[in-house]
N, C-alpha and C positions, 0 to 999 in steps of 0.2 A: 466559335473562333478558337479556343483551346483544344479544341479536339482535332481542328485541320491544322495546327500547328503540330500538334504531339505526333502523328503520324508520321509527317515524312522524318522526324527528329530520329524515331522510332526505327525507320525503315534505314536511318544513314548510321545509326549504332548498329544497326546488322550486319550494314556495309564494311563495317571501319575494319582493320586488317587485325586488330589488337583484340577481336572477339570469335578469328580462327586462325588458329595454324597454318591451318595450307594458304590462308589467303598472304598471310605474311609471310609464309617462303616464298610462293610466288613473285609475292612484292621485294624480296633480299632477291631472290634473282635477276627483276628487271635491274634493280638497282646495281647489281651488279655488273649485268650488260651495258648499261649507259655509262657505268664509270669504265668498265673496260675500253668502249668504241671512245669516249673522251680522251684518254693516256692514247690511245692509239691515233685519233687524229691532231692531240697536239704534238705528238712525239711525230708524227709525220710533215707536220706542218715546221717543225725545228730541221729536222733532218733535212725538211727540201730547203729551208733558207741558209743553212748551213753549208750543201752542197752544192747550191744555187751560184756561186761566189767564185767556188774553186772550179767544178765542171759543169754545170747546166748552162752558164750566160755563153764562156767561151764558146763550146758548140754551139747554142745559137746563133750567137753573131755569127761565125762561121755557113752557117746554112742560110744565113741570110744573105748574104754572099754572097752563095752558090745560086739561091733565088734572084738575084738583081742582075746576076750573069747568063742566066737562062732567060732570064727578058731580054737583054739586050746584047745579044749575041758575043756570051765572053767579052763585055765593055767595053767593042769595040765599035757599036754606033748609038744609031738612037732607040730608045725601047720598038719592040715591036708590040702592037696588038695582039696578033696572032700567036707568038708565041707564048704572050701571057693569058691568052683564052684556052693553049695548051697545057696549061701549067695548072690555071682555075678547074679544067676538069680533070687534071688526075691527081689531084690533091686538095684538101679542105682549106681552103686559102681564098682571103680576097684579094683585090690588088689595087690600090688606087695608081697612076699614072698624069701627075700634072707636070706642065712644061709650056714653053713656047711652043712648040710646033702640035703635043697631044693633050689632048685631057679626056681622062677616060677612066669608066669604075665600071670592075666587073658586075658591080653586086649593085644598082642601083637603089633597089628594094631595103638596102642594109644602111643605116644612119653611117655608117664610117667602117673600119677592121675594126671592128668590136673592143675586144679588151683591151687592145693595143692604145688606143687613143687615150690621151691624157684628160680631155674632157669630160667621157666617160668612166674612168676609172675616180674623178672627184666625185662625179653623180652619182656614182654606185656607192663610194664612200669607204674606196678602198684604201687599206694600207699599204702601199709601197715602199714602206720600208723593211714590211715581212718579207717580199719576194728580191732580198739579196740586195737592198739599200738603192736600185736605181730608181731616181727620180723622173728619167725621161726617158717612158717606153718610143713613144715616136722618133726622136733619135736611132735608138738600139734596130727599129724597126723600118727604120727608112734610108735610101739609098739613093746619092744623088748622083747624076750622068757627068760628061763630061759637057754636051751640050745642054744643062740646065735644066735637065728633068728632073722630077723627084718621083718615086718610086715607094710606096707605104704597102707592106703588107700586115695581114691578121688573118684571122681565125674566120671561115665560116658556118655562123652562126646556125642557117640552117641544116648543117649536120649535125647538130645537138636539137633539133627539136623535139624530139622521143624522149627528150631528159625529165621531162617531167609524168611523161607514162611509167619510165624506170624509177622514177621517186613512187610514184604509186605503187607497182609491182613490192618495191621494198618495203614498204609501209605496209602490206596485204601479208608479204613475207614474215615482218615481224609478228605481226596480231597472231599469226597463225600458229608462228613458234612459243608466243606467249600461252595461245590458247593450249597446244600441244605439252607444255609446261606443268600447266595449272590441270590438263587432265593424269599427266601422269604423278603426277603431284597428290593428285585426289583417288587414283587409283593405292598408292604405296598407301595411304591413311587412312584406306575402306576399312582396316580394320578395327582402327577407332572405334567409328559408328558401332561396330558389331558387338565390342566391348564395353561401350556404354548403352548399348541396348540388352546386353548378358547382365551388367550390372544392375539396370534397373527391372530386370526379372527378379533375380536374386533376391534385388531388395524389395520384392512384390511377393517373395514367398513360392516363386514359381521356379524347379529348379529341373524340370524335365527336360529342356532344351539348354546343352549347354552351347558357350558362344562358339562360333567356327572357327577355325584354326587354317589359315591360310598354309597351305605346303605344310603336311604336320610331321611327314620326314628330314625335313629340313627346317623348319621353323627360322624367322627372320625375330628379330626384337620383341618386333609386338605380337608374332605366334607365340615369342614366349610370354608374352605378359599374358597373353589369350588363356593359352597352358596354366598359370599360374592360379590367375581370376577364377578357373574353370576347376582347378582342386582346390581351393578354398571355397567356393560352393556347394560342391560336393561335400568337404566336411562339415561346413553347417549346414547342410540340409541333413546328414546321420547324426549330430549331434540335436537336432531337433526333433527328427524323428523317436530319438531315443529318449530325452526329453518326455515328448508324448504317450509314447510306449510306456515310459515308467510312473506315469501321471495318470492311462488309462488302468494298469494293470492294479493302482495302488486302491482307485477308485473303487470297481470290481469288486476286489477283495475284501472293502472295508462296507462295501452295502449288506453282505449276509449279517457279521459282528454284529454290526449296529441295529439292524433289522431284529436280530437273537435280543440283542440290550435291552429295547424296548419294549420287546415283549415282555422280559422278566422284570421291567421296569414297572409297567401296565400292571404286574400284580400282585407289584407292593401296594399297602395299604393306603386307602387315602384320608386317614385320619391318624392322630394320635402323632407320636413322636417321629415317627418316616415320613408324615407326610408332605415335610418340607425338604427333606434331601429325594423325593420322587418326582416332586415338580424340578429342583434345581437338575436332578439327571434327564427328565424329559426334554426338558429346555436346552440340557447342551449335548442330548441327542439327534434332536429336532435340528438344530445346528449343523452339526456332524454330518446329516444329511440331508441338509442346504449345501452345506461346500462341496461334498461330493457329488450331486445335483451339476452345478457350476463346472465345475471339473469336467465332467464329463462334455454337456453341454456346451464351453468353452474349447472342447476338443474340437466337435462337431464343427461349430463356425469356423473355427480359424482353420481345419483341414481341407474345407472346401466340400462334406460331405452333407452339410444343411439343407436341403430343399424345404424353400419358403411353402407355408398353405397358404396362401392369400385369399383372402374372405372381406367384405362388406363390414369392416369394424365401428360401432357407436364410440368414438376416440375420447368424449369427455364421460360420456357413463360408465367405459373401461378404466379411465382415471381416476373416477369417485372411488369404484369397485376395489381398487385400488389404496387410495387413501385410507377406506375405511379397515380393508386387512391389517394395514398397518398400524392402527390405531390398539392390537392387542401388544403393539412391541413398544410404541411411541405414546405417550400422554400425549403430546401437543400434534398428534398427527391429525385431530379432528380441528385445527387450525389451518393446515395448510391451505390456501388460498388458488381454489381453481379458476381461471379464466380460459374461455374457451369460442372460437371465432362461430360466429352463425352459418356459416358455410361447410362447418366441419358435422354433416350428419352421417356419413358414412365414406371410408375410405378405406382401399384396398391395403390389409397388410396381413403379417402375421399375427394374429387373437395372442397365441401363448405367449411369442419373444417380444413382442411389444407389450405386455403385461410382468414380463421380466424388465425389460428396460425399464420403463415407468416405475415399478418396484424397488429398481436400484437406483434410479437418480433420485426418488422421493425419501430412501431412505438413507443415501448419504445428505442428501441436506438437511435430513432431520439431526441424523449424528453430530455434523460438524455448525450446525446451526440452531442446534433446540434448545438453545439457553438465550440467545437473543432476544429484545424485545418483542421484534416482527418475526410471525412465520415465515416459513420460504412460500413463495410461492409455483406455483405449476402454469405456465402458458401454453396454451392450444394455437396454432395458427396456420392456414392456408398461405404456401408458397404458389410464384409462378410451376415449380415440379413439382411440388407437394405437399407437404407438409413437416412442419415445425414443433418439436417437441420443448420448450424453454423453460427448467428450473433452476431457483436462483435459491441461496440460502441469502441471512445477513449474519454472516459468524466473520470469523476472523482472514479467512482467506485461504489461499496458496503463495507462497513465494514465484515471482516470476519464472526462477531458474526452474523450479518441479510441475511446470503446466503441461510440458511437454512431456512429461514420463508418466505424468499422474493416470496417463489411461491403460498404464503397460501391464502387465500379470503381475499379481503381490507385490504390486509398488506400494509404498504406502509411504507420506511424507511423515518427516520426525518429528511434528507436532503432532501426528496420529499413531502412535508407533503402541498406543495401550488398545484394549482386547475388546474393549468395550464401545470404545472411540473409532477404531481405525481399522477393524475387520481383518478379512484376509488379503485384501488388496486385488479381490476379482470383479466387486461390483461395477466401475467404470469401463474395468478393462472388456466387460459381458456388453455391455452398454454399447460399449468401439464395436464392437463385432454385431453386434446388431445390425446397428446403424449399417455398417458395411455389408454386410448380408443383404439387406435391402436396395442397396447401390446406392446410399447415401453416405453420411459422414457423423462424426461429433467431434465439436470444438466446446473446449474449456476457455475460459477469462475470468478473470479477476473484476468484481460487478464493484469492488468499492463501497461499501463495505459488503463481504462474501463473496461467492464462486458463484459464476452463472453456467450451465451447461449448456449445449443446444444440438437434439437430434435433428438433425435433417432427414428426413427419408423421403425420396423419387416414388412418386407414383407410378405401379407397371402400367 
């Protein structure tokens, strides 16, 4: 029941005018048409009652006149027939005629002169005193003889029967000028769309197609916001690429160095007085290139130049294999706490970058968690796409506000901000890019007490 209720809820917040532009100019448009055609039919409706008084009645009665003198020959006998069946067909008129001598209705088929009649105008519910204060159209409307006829004209009714095809025709007129409205309405703000599909390349990293510029000799508002949007991408895409350039080229440079270091490290002594500044320089050689490892590596994914090996991976023997590396950096890494689903006996991924990722979430939780009672733990788990990478520490946590950056390059929060503790701030970010590489994801939380992470990664 909750789910067939949320839906059309769903579907009438799409509708509502206050969640699109065009739909809400459209809607200031109708709005504006019905208040305009309102001032204009009441301001028409004042003007006739107003005019009504000084020239509309006079000339009518006058015509009526001339009507009850063309029945009865210039008033000078008694109505004729004939000449009021002349009269019925060259003009829209009925005629009543009662009298001693005739009684006679052109329009038999017609309850009475139509609006003329004061019985009909109570039933309809009219106001009579908007059309110019008289209260008695049948008077106004009737003409009596010298021999005692009376004489009632009106309107025939059957020449307004198309009135209602012509309310349709208007009704079809509108829809169509509204529909004409709303397309050009949505044609002027195509480029919206354009610019918020430029904008979510941009912010996807993809900067090869910039957005289109409608008339870019003449450019309208939004060619220039298009224009605008479209060199601001352009400079962060060279100021990233330069970014990376100077990040590949530093890398590079610094693998011969350190490669040379290590060698001449290798043959210092490993005894006697050196042999404790030979291990602390191997260790923060060995270092040195780990980060530049990552560096490079971190290029790779985030450039888009990765191509995955995907292989038949054993996901909890590669975890142990795993754990137990790390146990030459982590005393308590031969704690950590593997769980792993029975259905996970082999699954398509990358061996190396999923042995980095593993790598780096096991050993920031060891970091920010290995003073804790509880090890962190490692969870293996089968998704309906894939499968679930889930380490948690139980250390102190992240602030709410730093969850959402903690995965970014050299972030690193201000409770980690020491060399020992809080790294260089690429292991998470190596982790993001993993995940991503695979056509998955990783999401950080706050587990209460500690950080929980979770790779997602889709099965090809």
């Amino acid at each position: 029941m909750t789910g067939s209720k949320s839906a059309p809820t769903g579907l009438l917040a799409r509708l509502l005018p206050g969640r699109s532009i065009k739909r809400r100019m459209v809607l200031v448009f109708l709005l504006l048409a019905v208040a305009l055609a309102g001032v204009f039919i009441v301001g028409a409706q004042r003007a006739f009652t107003l005019g009504w008084r000084e020239a509309a009645r006079p000339v009518l009665m006058d015509y009526v006149d001339r009507l009850a003198a063309d029945v009865t020959g210039q008033g000078e006998g008694t109505p004729s027939v004939e000449r009021a069946q002349v009269l019925v067909k060259r003009l829209p008129l009925t005629v009543r005629i009662e009298g001693p001598a005739i009684s006679w209705l052109s329009h038999p088929d017609q309850p009475g002169p139509g609006w003329a009649g004061q019985r009909r105008a109570r039933d309809r519910g009219w106001d009579q005193e908007q059309w110019g204060g008289d209260k008695d159209w049948e008077r106004m409307l009737q003409r009596r003889t010298a021999d005692g006829h009376v004489i009632t004209f009106g309107l025939n009714e059957a020449a307004f029967e198309r009135r209602q095809r012509h309310f349709g025709v208007a009704l079809v007129a509108l829809l169509l000028i509204t529909l004409s409205a709303y397309l050009y309405v949505r044609h002027l703000l195509r480029p919206l769309d354009d610019i918020r599909a430029g904008a979510q390349r941009f912010g996807a990293g993809d900067f090869a197609q910039p957005i289109p510029v409608r008339h870019p000799g003449r450019p309208d508002e939004l060619g220039q916001l298009a224009v605008t949007v479209n060199t601001m991408g352009h400079d962060i895409h060279q100021m990233l690429e330069a970014k990376r350039a100077l990040l590949l080229a530093i890398s590079h440079e610094l693998r011969s160095p350190i490669t040379r270091a290590r060698l001449h490290a290798e043959l210092l002594p490993e005894e006697g007085e050196a042999a404790g500044q030979r291990q602390a320089l191997l260790g923060d050689l060995q270092e040195m290139a780990t980060l530049v490892s990552d560096l490079l590596e971190s290029e790779r994914l985030s450039g888009g130049h990765a191509v995955l090996s995907r292989e038949p991976v054993d996901l909890p023997g590669l975890a142990r294999d795993v754990v137990q590396e790390l146990g030459a950096r982590h005393p308590r890494a031969a704690e950590v706490v593997v769980r792993a689903g029975v259905d996970l006996a082999a699954v398509s991924v990358d061996r190396a970058r999923v042995r980095l990722l593993l790598r780096n979430l096991v050993d920031n939780a060891l970091r920010h968690g290995g003073e804790a009672l509880q090890p962190p733990e490692l969870h293996l788990s089968r998704t309906s796409q894939g499968v679930r990478i889930e380490v948690r520490d139980h250390g102190p946590g992240v602030p709410e506000a730093q969850l959402d950056q903690l995965a970014q390059a050299f972030y690193r929060p201000d409770s980690a901000r020491t060399r020992a503790a809080g790294g260089v701030g690429l292991g998470l970010y190596l982790c993001r890019l993993v995940a991503q590489a695979h056509g998955g994801r990783l999401v950080l939380s706050n587990a209460q007490p500690g950080l929980r992470v979770q790779a997602e990664l889709p099965m090809a």
